[in-house]
VEXPAMI-904854 format. One record per residue: residue number from 1; x negated, y negated, z of N, C-alpha, C in turn. Coordinates in steps of 0.02 Angstrom, whole numbers, plus 50000, padded with zeros to 5 digits. Example, Ala and Ser with C-alpha at 12.3 -4.5 7.8 and 13.67 -1.06 7.14 Angstrom:
VEXPAMI-904854
<pt num="1" n_c1="49340" n_c2="50284" n_c3="50390" ca_c1="49385" ca_c2="50225" ca_c3="50390" c_c1="49340" c_c2="50165" c_c3="50390"/>
<pt num="2" n_c1="49358" n_c2="50112" n_c3="50354" ca_c1="49316" ca_c2="50053" ca_c3="50357" c_c1="49355" c_c2="49998" c_c3="50394"/>
This chain:
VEXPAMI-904854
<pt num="1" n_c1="49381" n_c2="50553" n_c3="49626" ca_c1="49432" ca_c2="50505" ca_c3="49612" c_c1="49433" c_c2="50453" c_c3="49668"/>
<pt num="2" n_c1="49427" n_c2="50401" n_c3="49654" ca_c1="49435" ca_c2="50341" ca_c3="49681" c_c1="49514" c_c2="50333" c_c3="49726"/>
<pt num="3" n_c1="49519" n_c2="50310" n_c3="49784" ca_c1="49569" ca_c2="50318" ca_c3="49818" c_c1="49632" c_c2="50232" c_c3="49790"/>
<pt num="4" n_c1="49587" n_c2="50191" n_c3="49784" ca_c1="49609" ca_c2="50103" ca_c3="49746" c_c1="49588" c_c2="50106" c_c3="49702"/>
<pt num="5" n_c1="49619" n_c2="50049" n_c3="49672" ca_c1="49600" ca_c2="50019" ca_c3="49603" c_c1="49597" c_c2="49953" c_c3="49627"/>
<pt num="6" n_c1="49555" n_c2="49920" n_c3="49610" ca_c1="49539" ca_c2="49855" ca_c3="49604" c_c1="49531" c_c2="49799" c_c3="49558"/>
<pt num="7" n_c1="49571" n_c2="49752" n_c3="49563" ca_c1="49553" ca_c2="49702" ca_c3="49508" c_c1="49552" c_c2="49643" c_c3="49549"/>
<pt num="8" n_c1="49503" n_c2="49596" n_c3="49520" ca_c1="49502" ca_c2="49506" ca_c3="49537" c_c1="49500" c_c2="49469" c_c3="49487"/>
<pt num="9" n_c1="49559" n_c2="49421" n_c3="49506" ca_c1="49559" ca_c2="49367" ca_c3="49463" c_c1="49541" c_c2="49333" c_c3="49484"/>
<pt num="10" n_c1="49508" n_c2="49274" n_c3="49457" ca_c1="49494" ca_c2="49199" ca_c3="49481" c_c1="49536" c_c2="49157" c_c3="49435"/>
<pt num="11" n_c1="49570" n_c2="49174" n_c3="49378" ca_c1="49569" ca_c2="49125" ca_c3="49326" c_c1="49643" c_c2="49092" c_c3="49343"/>
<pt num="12" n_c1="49663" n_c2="49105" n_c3="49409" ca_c1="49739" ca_c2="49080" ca_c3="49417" c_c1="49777" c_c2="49061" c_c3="49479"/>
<pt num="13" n_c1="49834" n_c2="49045" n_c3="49501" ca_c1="49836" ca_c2="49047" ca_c3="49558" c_c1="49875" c_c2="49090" c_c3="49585"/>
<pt num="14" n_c1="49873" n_c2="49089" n_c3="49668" ca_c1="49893" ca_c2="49146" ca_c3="49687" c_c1="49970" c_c2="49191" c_c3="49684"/>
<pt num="15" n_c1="50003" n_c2="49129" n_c3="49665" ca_c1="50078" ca_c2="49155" ca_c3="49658" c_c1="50103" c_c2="49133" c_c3="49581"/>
<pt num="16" n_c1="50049" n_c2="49138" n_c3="49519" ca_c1="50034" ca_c2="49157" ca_c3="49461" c_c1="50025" c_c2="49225" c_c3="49451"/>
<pt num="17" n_c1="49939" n_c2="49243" n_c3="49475" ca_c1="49936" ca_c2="49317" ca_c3="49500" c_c1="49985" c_c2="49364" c_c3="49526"/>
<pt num="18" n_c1="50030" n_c2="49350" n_c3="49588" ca_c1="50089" ca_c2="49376" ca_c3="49610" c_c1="50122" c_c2="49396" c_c3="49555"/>
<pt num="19" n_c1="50168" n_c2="49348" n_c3="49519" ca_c1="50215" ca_c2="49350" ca_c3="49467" c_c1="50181" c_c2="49399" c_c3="49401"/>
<pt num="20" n_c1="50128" n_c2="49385" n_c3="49396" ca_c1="50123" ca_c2="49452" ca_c3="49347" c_c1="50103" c_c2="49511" c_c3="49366"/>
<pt num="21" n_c1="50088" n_c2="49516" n_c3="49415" ca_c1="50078" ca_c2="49593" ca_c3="49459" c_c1="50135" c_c2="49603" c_c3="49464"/>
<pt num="22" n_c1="50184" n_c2="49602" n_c3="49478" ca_c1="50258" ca_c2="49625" ca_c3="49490" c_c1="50279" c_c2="49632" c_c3="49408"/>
<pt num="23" n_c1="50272" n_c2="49587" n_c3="49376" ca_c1="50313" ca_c2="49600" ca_c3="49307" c_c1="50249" c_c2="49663" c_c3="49274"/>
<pt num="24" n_c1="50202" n_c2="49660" n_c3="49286" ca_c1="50158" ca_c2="49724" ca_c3="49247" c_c1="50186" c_c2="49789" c_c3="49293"/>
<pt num="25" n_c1="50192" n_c2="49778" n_c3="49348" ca_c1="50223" ca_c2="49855" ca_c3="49386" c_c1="50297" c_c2="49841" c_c3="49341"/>
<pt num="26" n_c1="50336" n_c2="49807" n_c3="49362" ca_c1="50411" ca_c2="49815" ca_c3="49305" c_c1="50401" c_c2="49859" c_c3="49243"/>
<pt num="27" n_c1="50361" n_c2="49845" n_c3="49213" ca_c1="50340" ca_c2="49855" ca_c3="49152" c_c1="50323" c_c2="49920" c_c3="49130"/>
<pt num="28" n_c1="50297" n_c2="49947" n_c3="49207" ca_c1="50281" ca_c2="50028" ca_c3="49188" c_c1="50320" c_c2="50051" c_c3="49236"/>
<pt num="29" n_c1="50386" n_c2="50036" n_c3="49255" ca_c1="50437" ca_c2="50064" ca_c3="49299" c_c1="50423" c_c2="50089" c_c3="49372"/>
<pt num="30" n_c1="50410" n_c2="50030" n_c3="49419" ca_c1="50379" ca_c2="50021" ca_c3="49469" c_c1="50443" c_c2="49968" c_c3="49491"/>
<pt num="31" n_c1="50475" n_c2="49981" n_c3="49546" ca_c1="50500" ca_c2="49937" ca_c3="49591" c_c1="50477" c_c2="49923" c_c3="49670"/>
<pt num="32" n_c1="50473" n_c2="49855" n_c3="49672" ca_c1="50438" ca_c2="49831" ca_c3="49733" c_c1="50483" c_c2="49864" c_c3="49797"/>
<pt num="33" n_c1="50477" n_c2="49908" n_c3="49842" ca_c1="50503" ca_c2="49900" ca_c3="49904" c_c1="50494" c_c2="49877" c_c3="49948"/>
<pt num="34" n_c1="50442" n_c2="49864" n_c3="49967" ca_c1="50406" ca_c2="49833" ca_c3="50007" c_c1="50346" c_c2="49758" c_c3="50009"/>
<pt num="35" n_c1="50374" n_c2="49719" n_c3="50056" ca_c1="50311" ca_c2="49670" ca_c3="50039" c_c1="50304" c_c2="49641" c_c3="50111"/>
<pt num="36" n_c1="50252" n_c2="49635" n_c3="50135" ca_c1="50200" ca_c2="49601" ca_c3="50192" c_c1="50157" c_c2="49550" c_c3="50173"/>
<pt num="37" n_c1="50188" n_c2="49475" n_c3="50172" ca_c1="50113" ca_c2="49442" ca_c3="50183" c_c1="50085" c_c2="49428" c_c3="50220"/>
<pt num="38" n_c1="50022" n_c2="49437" n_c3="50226" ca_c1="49970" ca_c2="49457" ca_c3="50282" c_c1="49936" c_c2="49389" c_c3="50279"/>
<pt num="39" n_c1="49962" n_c2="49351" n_c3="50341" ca_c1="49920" ca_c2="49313" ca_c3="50375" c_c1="49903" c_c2="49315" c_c3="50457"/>
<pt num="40" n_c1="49814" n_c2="49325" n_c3="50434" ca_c1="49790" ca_c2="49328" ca_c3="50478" c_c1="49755" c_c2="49269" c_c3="50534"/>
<pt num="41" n_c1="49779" n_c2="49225" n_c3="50506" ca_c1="49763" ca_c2="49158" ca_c3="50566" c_c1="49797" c_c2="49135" c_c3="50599"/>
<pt num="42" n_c1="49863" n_c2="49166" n_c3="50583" ca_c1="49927" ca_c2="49151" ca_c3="50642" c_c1="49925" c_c2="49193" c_c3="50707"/>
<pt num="43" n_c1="49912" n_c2="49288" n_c3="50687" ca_c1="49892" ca_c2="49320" ca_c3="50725" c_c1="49799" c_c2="49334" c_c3="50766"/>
<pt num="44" n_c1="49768" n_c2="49307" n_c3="50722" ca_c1="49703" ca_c2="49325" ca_c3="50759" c_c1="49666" c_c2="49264" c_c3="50754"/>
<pt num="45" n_c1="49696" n_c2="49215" n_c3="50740" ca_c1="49633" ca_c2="49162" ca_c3="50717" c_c1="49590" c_c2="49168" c_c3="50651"/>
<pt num="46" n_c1="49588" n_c2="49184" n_c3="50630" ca_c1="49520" ca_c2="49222" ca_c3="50578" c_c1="49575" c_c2="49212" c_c3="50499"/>
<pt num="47" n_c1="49513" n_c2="49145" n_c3="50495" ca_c1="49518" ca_c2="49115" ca_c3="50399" c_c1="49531" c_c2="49184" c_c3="50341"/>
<pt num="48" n_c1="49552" n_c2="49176" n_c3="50301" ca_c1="49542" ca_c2="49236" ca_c3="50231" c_c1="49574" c_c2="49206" c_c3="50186"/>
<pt num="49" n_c1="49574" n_c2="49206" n_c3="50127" ca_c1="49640" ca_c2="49182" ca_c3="50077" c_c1="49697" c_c2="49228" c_c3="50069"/>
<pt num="50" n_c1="49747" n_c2="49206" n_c3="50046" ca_c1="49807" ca_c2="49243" ca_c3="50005" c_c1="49794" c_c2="49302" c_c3="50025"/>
<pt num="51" n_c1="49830" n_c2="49321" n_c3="50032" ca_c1="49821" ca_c2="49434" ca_c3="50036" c_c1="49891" c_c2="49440" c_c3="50040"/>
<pt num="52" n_c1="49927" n_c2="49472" n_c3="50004" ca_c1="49986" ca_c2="49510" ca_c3="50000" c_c1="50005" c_c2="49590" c_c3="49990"/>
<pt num="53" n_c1="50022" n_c2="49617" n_c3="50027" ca_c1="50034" ca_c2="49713" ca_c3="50015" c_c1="50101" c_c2="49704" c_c3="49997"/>
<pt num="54" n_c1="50106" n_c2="49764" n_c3="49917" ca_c1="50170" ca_c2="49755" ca_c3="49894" c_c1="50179" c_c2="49812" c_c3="49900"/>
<pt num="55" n_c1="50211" n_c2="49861" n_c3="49914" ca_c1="50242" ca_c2="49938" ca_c3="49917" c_c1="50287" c_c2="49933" c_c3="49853"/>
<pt num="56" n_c1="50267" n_c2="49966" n_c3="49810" ca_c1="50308" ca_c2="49999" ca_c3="49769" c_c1="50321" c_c2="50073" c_c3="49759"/>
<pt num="57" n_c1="50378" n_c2="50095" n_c3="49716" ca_c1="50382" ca_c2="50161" ca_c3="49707" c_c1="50405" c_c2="50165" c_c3="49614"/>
<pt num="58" n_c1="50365" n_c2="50221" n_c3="49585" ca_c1="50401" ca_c2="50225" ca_c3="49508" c_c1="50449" c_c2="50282" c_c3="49545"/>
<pt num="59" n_c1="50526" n_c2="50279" n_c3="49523" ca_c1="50562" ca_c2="50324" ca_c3="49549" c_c1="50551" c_c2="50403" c_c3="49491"/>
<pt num="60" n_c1="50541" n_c2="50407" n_c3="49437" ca_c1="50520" ca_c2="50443" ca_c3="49394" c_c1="50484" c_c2="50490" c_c3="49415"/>
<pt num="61" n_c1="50413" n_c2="50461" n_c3="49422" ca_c1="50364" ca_c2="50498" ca_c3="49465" c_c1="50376" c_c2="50510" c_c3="49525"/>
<pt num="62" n_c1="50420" n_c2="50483" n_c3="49575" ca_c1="50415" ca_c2="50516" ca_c3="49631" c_c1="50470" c_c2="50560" c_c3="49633"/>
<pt num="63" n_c1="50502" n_c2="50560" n_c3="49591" ca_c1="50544" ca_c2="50626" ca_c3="49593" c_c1="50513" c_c2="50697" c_c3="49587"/>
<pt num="64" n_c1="50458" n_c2="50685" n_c3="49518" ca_c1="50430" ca_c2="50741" ca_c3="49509" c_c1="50368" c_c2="50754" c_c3="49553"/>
<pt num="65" n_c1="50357" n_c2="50701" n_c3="49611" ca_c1="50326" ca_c2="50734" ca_c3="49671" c_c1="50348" c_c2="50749" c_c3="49713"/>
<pt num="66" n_c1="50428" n_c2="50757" n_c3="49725" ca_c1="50444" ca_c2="50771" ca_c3="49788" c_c1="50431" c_c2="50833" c_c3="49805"/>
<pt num="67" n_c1="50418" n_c2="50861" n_c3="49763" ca_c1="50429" ca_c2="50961" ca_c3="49753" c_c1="50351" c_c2="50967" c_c3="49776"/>
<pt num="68" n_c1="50323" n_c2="50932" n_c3="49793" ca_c1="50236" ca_c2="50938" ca_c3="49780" c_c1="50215" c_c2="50927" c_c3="49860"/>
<pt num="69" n_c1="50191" n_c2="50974" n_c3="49897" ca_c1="50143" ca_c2="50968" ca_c3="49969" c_c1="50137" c_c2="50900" c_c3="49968"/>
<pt num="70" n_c1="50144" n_c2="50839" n_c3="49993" ca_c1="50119" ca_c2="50790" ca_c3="50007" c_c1="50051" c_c2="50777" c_c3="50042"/>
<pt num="71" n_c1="50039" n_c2="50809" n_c3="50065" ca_c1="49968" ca_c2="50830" ca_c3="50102" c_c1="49914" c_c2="50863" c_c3="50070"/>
<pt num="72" n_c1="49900" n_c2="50872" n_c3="50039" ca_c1="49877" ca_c2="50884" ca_c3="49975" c_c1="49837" c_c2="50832" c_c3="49949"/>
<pt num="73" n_c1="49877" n_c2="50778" n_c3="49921" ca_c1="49841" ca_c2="50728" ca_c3="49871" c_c1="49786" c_c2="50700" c_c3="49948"/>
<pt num="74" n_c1="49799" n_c2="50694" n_c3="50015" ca_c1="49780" ca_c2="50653" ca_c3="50052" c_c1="49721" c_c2="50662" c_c3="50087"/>
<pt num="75" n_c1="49743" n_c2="50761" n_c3="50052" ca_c1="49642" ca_c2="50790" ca_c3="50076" c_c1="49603" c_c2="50755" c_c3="50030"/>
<pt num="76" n_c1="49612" n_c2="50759" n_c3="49959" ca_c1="49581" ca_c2="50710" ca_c3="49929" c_c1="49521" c_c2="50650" c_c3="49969"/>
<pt num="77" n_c1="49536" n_c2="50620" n_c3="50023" ca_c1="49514" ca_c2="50565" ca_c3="50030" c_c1="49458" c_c2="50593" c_c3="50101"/>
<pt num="78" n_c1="49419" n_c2="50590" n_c3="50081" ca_c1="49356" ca_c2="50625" ca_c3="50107" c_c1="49319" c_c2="50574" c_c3="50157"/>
<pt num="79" n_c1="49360" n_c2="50553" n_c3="50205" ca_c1="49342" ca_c2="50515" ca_c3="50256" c_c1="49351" c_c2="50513" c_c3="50343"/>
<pt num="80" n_c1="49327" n_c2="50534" n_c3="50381" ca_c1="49330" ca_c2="50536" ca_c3="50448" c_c1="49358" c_c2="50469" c_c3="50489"/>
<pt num="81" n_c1="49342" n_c2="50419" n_c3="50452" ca_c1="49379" ca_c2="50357" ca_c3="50479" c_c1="49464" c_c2="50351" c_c3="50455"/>
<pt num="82" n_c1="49456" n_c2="50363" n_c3="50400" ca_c1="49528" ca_c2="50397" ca_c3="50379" c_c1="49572" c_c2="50440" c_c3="50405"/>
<pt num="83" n_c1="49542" n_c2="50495" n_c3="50406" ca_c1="49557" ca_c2="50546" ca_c3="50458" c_c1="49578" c_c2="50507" c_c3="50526"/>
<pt num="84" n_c1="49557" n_c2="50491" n_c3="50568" ca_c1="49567" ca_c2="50479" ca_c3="50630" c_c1="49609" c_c2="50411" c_c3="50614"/>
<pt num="85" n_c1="49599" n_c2="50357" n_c3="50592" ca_c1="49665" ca_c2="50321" ca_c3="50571" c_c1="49749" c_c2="50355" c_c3="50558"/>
<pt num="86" n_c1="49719" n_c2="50407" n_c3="50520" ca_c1="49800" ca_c2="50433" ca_c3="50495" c_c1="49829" c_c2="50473" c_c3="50557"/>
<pt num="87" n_c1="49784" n_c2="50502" n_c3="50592" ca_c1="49792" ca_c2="50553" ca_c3="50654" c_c1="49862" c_c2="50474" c_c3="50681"/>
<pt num="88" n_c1="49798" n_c2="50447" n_c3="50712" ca_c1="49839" ca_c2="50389" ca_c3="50754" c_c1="49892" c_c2="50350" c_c3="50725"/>
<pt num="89" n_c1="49911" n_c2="50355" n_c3="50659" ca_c1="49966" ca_c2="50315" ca_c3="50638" c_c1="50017" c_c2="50372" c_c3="50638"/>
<pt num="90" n_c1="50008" n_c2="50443" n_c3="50613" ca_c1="50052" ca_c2="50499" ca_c3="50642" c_c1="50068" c_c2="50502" c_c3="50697"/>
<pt num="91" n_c1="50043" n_c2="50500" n_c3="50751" ca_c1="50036" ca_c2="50489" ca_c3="50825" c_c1="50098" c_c2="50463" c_c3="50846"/>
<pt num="92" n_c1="50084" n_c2="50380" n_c3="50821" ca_c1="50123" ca_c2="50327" ca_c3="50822" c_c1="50201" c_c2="50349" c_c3="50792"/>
<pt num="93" n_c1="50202" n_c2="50376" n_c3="50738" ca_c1="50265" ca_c2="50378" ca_c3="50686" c_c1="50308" c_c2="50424" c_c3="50737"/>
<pt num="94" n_c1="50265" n_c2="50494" n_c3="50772" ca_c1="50302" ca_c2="50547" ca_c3="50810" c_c1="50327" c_c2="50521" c_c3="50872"/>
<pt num="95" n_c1="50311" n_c2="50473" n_c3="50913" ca_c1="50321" ca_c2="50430" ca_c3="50960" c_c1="50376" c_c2="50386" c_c3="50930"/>
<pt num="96" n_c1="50399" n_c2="50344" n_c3="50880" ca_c1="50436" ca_c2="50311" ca_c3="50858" c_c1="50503" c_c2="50351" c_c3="50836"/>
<pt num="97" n_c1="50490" n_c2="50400" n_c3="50811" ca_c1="50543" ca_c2="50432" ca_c3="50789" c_c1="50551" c_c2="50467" c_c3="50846"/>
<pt num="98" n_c1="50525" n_c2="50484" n_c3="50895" ca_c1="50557" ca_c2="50514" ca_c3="50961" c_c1="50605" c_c2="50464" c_c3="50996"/>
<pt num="99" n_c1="50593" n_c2="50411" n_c3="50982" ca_c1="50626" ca_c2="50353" ca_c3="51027" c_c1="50697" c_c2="50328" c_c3="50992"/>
<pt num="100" n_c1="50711" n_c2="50369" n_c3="50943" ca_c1="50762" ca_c2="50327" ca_c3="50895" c_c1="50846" c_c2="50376" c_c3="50938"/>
């Protein structure tokens, strides 16, 4: 199983694309919580187009995962760069929540 899904459009613009990515998550009972737009030439210099991360949650389904190991789905992802990413963003989270 594939960890993303991927789609590209070309046929539109970028806050066209936006607006129906949000109304197709609506659609299958997905609310946005989260959104980051990621520009990277303010912070590093370095060109890219449009990129937006939207965090959503279907509350439906995550109810009927709460009961479920969370750790679990995340062995799934069969990667050592992963691995050591998530180490260090745990790392980070246990350090943050120590400080609160």
């Amino acid at each position: 199983m594939r960890y993303t899904i991927n789609h590209m459009s070309k046929d539109s613009t970028f806050d066209n694309i936006d607006a129906r990515t949000r109304q197709a998550l609506a659609d299958h009972g997905f609310g946005v919580l989260t959104e980051v737009d990621v520009k990277l030439k303010m912070k590093l210099d370095v060109e890219m187009p449009a990129y937006r991360n939207i965090g959503t949650c279907n509350p439906k389904v995550a109810h009927q995962a709460i009961g479920i190991d969370p750790v679990a789905p995340m062995q799934a992802i069969k990667s050592s760069e992963f691995t050591a990413v998530a180490g260090k963003v745990r790392d980070i989270m246990a350090k943050s929540v120590e400080a609160i």
